[in-house]
N, C-alpha and C positions, 0 to 999 in steps of 0.2 A: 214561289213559296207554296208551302201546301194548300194553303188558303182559296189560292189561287187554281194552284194545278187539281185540282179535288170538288171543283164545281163542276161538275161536268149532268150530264144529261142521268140521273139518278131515276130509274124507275122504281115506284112502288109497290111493284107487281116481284120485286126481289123476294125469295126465298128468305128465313132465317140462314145464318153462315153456319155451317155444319156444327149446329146444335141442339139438331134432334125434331125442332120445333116448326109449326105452319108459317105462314109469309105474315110478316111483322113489318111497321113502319122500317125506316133506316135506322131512326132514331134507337129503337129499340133492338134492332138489328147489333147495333153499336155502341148498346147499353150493357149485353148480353156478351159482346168481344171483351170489350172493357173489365169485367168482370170474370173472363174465365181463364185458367192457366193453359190451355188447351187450343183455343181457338186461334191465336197469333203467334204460336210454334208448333212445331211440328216436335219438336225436342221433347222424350220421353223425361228426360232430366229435369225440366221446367218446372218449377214451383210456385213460380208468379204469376199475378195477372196485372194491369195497371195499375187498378185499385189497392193491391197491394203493397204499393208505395206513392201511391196519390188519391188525396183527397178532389171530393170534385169539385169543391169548392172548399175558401179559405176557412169557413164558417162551420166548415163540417170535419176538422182537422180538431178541434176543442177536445184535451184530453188525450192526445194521442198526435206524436211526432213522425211527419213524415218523412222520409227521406227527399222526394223529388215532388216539387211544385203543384200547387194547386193545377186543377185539367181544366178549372172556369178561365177563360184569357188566353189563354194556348193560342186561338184558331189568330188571335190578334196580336200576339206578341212578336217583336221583331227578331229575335235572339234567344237560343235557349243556351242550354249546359256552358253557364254565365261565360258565354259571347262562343263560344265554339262551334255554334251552329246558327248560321242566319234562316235553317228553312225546318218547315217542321215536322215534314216527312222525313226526311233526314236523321231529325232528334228522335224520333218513334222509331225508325230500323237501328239507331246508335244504340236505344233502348233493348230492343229487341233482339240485337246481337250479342251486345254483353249482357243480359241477365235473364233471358229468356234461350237462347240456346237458339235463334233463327238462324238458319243459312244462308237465308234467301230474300232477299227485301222483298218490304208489305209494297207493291203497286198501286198509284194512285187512281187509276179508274178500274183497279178491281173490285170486287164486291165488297172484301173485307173493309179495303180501302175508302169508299162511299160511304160507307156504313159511321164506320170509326170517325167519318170528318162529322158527320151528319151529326154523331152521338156529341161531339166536342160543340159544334155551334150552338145547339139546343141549351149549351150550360151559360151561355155568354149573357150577360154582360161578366166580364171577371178582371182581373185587374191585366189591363194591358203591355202593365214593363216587365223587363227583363228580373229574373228572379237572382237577388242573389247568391251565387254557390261558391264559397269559399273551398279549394281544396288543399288543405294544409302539405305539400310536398315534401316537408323535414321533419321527424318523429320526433321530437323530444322527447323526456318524462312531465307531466303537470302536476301541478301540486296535490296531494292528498286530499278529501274530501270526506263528505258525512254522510251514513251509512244512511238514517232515517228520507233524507231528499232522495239519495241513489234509488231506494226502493221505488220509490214512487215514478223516477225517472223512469226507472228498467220498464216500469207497468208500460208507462208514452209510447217509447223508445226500440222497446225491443222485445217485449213479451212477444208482440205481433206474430213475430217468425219461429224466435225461439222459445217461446210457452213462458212456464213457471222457471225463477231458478232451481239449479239442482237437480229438477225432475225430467223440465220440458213438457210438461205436460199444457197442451193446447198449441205445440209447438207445430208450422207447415208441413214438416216431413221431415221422415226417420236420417235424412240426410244432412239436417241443420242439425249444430252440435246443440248440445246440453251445455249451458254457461254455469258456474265457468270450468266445470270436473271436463267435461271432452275434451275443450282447447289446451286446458292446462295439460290433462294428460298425455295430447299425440306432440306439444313441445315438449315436454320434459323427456319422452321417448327419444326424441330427436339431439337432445342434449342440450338445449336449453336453461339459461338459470331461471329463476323466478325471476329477477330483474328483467331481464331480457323478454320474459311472456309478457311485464305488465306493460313491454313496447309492441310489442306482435297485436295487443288487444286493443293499443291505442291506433294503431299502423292501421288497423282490420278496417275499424269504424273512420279514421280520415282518408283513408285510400279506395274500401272496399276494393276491387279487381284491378283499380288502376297502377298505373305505375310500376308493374311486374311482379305486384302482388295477385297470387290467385283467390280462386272461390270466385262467387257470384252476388256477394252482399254490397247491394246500393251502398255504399259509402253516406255520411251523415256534414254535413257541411258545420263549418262553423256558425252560423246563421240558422241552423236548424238546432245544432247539439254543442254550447261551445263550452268551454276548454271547463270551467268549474262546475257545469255536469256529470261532465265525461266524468271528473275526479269520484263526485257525489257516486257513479253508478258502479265505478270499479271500485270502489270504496264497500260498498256493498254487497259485490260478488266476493269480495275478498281477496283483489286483483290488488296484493299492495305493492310488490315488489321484493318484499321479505319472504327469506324464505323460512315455513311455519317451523316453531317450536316443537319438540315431540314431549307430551305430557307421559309424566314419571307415574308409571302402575303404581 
């Protein structure tokens, strides 16, 4: 396990990982990975960093929903992406490949690789077990929901990537849609009813990429975002299912 295979002979005399910067602890080395969308892919397409769907600890999550597990308990946890992976270099390239655009697995006695383990033990003590990840496999519709909790949800939830509604503004990049006019737009292009987008939007957030669905959006577990959220925040977008009334000039 990576715990294991990742202690290795780590000097201190390491460079920063091509970050521009003079020779840094590891810790900091892989405080600096952790945090950048550039450093742990090569993919120009890349819009993530760790941090960007993990909190480092559980404590630091208050106010804002992550997708993927606290990073405090990593180095100790026996199981990750609930049970699909026993090792945790593994879970880091599983990471890395679908949502970051790597080609290439992260190596465990490379620098990046030292670095990043070094950056995870320094967070520890964190909680040890296995996190649970519900991934909902059959789309339903859920019931309807309230506009005033959605808002606040979308703030948690989802501003992160895709900014403001509407606007997008403070959104990752020009390549995340605008909620909910872009999605709506490029299905109804596609032919599309409204009913059917307000499944694509549920599909989106319980699958994200998996399952032969595209894109690159970490998907939101039931245990992170469950099912009278979801309603609250599509309730909000105006993701009802209906298709809108046209108001008489």
């Amino acid at each position: 396990m990576m715990r294991a295979r990742l202690v290795t002979s780590c000097s201190a005399a390491l460079v920063a990982v091509c970050l521009g910067c003079g020779p840094t602890s590891l810790e900091e080395q892989g405080a600096a990975l952790a945090a950048s969308t550039t450093a742990l892919s090569p993919s120009t397409a890349n819009i993530y960093a760790c941090l960007t769907c993990h909190a480092e600890a559980a404590d630091d999550a208050r106010g804002h929903l992550f997708p993927g597990a606290p990073l405090a308990g990593a180095t100790t946890r026996t199981s990750f992406w609930a049970g699909q992976e026993n090792d945790l270099l593994e879970s880091i390239n599983a990471c890395r490949a679908a949502f970051m655009g790597a080609s290439t697995p992260l190596e465990a006695d490379s620098t990046e690789g030292e670095a990043l383990y070094a950056y995870l033990l320094s967070l520890e003590p964190g909680d040890p077990g296995p996190i649970p990840f519900t991934v909902q496999r059959t789309i339903v519709d859920i019931p309807r929901g309230s506009v005033e909790p959605g808002r606040s949800l979308y703030d948690e939830a989802c501003a992160g990537c895709h900014g403001a509604p509407h606007s997008g503004d403070g959104r990752l990049s020009d390549r995340v849609p605008v909620l909910p006019e872009d999605s709506v737009a490029s299905h109804l292009a596609l032919g599309y009813s409204y009913r059917l987008i307000r499944l694509v939007f549920i599909e989106k957030v319980r699958h994200g990429p998996f399952l032969g669905y595209g894109g690159d959006m970490p998907p939101l577990s039931l245990e992170v975002l469950n099912d009278e959220g979801l309603g609250d925040i599509l309730e909000a977008l105006g993701v009802t299912g209906e298709t809108p009334t046209r108001e008489t000039p």
